[in-house]
C-alpha positions in Angstrom: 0.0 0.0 0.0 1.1 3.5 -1.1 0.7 6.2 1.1 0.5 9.6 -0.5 2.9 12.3 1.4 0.8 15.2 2.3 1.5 19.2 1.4 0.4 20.1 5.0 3.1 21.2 7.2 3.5 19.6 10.6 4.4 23.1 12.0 3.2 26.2 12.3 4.7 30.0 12.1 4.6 32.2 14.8 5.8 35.0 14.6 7.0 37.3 18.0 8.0 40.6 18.9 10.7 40.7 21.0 12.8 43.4 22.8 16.3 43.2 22.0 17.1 42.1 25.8 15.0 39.1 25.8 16.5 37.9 22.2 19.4 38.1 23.1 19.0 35.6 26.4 17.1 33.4 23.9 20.5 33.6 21.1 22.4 33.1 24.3 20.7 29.6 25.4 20.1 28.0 21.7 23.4 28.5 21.7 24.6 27.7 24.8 22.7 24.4 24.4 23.5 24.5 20.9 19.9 24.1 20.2 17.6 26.3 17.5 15.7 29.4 19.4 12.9 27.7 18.3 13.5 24.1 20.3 14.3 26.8 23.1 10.8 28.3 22.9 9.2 25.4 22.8 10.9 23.9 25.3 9.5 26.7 27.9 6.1 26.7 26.6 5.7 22.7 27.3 6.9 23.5 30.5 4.7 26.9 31.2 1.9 24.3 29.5 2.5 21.6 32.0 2.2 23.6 35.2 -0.9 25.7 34.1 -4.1 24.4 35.2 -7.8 25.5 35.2 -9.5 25.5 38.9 -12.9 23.6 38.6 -15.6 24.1 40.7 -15.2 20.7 42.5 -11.2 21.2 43.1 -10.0 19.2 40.3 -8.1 20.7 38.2 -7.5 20.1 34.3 -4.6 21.0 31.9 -4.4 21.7 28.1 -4.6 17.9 27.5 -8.1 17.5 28.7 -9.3 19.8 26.1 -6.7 18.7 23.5 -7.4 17.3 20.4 -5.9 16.4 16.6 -9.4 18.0 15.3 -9.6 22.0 15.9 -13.1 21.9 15.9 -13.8 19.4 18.9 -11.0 21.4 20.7 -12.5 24.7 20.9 -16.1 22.7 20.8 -14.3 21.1 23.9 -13.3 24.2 25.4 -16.4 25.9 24.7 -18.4 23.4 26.9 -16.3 23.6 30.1 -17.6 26.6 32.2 -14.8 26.8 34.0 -12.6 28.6 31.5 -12.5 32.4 30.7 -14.3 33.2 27.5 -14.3 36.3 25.1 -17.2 37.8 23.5 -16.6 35.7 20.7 -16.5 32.4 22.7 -19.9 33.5 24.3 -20.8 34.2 20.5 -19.4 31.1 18.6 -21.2 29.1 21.8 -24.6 30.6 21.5 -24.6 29.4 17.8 -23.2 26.0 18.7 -25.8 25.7 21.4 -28.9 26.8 18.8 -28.2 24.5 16.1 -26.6 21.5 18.5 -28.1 18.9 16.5 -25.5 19.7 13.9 -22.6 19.6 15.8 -23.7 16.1 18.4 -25.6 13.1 18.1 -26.7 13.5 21.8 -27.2 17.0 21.7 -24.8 17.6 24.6 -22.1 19.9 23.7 -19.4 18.0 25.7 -20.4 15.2 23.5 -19.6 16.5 19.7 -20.2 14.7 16.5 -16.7 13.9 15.0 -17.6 13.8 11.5 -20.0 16.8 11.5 -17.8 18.7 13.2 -14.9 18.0 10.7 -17.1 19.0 7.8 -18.9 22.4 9.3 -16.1 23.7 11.9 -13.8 24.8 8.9 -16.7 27.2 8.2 -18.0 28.2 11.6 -17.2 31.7 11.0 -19.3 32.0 8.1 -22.1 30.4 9.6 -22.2 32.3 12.5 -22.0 35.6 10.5 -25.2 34.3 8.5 -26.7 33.6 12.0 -26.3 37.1 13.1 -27.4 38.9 9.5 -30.3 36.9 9.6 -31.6 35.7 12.9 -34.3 38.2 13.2 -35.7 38.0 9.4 -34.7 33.8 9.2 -33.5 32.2 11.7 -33.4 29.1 10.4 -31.0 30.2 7.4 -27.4 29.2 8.7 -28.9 25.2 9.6 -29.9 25.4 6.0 -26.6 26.2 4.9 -25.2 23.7 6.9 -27.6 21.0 6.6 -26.7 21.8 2.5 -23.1 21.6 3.2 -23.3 18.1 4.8 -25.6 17.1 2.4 -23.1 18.2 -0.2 -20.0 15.8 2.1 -22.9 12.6 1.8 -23.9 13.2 5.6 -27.4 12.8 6.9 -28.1 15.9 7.9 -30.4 16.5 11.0 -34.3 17.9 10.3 -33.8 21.1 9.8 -36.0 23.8 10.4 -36.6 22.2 13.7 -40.3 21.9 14.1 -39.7 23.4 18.0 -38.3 27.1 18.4 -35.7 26.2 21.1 -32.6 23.5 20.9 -33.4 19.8 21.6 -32.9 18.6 25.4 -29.8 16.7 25.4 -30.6 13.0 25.3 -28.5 10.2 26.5 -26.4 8.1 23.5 -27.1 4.7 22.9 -23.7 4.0 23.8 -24.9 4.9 27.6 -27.9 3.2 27.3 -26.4 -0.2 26.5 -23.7 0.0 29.1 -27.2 1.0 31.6 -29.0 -2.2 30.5 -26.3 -4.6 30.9 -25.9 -3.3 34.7 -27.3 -6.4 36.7 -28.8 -4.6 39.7 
């Protein structure tokens, strides 16, 4: 079997502003370790990553890998559903939308339980959808599902009945997953 090598790159630019001070100490330790700046930087980060942690509510406490994923869509969708971590207007925005048309974006309408493929599929356009959600909320608010429910028709996804027949989200409802594991318990 073949396997095709892929154009993506497996790292990212990011690009810093630095005072000349703070360069310099960096130029100092690559090459005082004789390492690149950048295996330096990221060096610190995974260490800065490692000991910072989100307070819960019942005193656990979570780091980046509980929300972490390969997908960028379940990790902000994973993000998004924890209360516990700051948000920004947009968050509060791109949350809101999530929550309205949850049937798109999980099987068991629960956001800390997202729809893998779905979310693959309408995540890349989130933006878009959202900013057809605001234009047109108050004249159709049914008009971003349809352009999603189209663009997972368009992948060869079922997409969910859309316009809902209720005005409000579904109640989240337990996966049949859950349900199996429930009937099998013997007491």
């Amino acid at each position: 079997m073949v396997v095709e090598k892929s154009n993506r790159a497996k790292t990212l630019t990011l690009s810093l502003r630095l005072d000349p001070k703070t360069r310099f100490m960096l130029e100092f330790m690559a090459k005082l370790k004789r390492q690149s700046i950048t295996t330096i930087v990221e060096e610190a980060i995974r260490r800065a990553g490692s000991d910072t942690q989100v307070e819960t509510f019942d005193k656990e406490s979570k780091t980046w890998r509980d929300y972490w994923d390969i997908s960028d869509g379940i990790r902000a969708i994973n993000m998004l559903a924890d209360s516990d971590l700051p948000s920004s207007f947009e968050d509060d925005e791109i949350r809101a939308f999530v929550r309205w048309h949850i049937e798109f974006f999980s099987d068991t309408n629960k956001l800390e339980d997202p729809d893998r493929i779905n979310v693959e599929v309408l995540w890349p356009n989130i933006e878009s959808y959202v900013q057809i959600w605001q234009d047109t909320k108050r004249s159709d608010p049914w008009a971003a599902g349809k352009k999603m429910a189209d663009d997972l028709t368009s992948a060869n996804l079922r997409s969910p009945n859309w316009p809902r027949s209720e005005k409000s989200p579904p109640k989240p409802i337990k996966s049949s997953f859950a349900r199996d594991l429930d009937d099998e318990v013997p007491f």
